[in-house]
N, C-alpha and C positions, 0 to 999 in steps of 0.2 A: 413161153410166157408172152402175154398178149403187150403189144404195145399200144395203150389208149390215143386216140386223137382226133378230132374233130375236121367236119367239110360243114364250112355254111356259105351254102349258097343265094349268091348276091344278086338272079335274077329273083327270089319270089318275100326277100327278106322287105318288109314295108316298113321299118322303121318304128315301130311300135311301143317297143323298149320294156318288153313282157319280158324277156329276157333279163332287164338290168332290174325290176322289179322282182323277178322270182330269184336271181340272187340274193339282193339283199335283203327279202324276207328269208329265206334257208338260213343265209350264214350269219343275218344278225349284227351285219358291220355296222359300227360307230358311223356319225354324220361325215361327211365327203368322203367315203369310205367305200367305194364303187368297185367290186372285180369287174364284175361285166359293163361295159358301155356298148353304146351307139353312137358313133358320128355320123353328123350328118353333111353334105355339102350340095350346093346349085349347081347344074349345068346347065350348056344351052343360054339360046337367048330368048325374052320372046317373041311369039306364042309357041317356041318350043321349050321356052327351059322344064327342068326336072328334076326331082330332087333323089339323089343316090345317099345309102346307107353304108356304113361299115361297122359292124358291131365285132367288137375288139375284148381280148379274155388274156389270161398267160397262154402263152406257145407252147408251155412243156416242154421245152428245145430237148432236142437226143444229145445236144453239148450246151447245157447252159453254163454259161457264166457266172451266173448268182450262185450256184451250187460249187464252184473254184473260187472264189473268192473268199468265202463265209470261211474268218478263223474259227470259229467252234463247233462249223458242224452242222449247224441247227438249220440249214439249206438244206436239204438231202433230198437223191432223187431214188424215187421207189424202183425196185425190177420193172415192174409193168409204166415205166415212164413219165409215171408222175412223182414232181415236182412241190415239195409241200418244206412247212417250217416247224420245227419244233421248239415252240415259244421258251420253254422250261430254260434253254439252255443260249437262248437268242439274248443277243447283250446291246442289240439297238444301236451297232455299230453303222447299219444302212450301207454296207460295202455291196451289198448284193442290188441294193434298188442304184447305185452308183454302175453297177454292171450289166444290169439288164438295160438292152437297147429299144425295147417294147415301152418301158414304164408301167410295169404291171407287178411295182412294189410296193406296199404302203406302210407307213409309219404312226402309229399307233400312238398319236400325242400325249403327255400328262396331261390329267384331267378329262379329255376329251370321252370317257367311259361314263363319264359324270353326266355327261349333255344329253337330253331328248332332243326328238325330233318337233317333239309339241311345249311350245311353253319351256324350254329347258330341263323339265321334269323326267325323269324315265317312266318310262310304261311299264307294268308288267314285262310286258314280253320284252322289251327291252331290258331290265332287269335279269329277267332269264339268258336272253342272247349274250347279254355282254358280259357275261362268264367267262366266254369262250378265251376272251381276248386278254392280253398283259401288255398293259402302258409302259412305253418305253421299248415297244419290239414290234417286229417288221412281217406284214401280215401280206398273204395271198390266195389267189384264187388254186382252190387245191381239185379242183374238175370235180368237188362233190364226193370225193373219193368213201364217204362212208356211202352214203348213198350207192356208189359205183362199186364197194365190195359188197354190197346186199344184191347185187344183179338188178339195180336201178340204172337210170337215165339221170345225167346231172340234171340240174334242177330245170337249167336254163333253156335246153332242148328238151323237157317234157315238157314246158312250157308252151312254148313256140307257137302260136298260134298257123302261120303259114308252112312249119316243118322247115322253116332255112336251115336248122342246125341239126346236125348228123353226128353224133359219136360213135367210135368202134374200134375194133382192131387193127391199127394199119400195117403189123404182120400177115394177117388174114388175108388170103385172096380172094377169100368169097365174102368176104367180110360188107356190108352195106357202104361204108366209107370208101373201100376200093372201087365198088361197082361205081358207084360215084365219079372218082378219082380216072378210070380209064373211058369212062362215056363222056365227060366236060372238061375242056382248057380249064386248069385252074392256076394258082399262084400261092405264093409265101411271104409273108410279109418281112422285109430288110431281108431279104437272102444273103445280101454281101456280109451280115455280121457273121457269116460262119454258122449260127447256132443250128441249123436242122429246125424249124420250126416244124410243131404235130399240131398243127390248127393250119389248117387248108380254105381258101376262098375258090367256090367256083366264079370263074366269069360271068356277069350278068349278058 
């Protein structure tokens, strides 16, 4: 069974945030309702400063926390490593965005399905997206997973204009994420939590 997980690499990533726009057009999330982000920060002084990127998703941890903690269940992690919610039986407890050390949980306010983006009104497609969701439960970034059992690319990496972001098999050793993974110094974000994080940064 293949284990899903992502390399973005932080030398060719420009900061663009095509990425956090192709999520939230796919998944359709309510207003401040972000999986995918980009941070940005200054380095340097000038005439050298420079500005570095870090675009931030769920980990998928191989031990999450959110999936130990959840009384009902409704955290569960799939064979192939993804990490998703099953709203139906989710009671908006939030023990899980209390446990995730990322912050890569969201809470799905009353009313807030109510709200457009334009004018307060829904859009169509808003209308249609926000189907998906149930006020009063705890929403995340699920790597696209219908997408990724069609033998797609989550959204956010076929997006990519520069190709920063790499999804694969990180069982695989021939896999593109590997080849990656053994040619660049890369890192993991909070290692000390323990979780095993599957979202890899190479070194810029």
């Amino acid at each position: 069974m293949a284990r899903w997980g992502f390399v973005i690499d932080l030398k060719v990533c420009v900061g663009c945030h095509a990425c956090t726009a192709a999520c939230k057009a796919t998944n359709g999330t309510p207003p401040d309702v972000f999986f995918a982000r980009v941070y940005e920060s200054e380095v340097g002084e000038y005439p050298n400063a420079r500005r570095e990127f870090l675009p931030v998703l769920c980990n998928h941890c191989e031990e999450p926390p959110c999936v130990e903690v959840c009384p009902t269940g409704a955290s569960y992690q799939r064979e192939d490593g993804i990490v998703a919610v099953k709203s139906d039986i989710c009671i908006g407890c939030r023990s899980c965005a209390t446990a995730c050390p990322y912050e890569h949980r969201h809470y799905v306010k009353p009313g807030i399905l109510e709200q457009g983006y334009f004018d307060g009104a829904l859009t169509k497609y808003e209308e249609v997206k926000y189907k998906r969701w149930t006020e009063g439960t705890v929403i995340k970034c699920d790597f696209c997973m219908e997408r990724v059992d069609q033998g797609l690319q989550p959204a956010c990496v076929a997006t990519c204009p520069p190709e920063a972001r790499h999804f694969g098999d990180l069982t695989n050793p021939d896999s593109n994420v590997n080849h990656l993974l053994r040619e660049r110094e890369s890192f993991t974000l909070l290692p000390e939590a323990g979780t095993k994080p599957c979202v890899h940064y190479l070194k810029p």
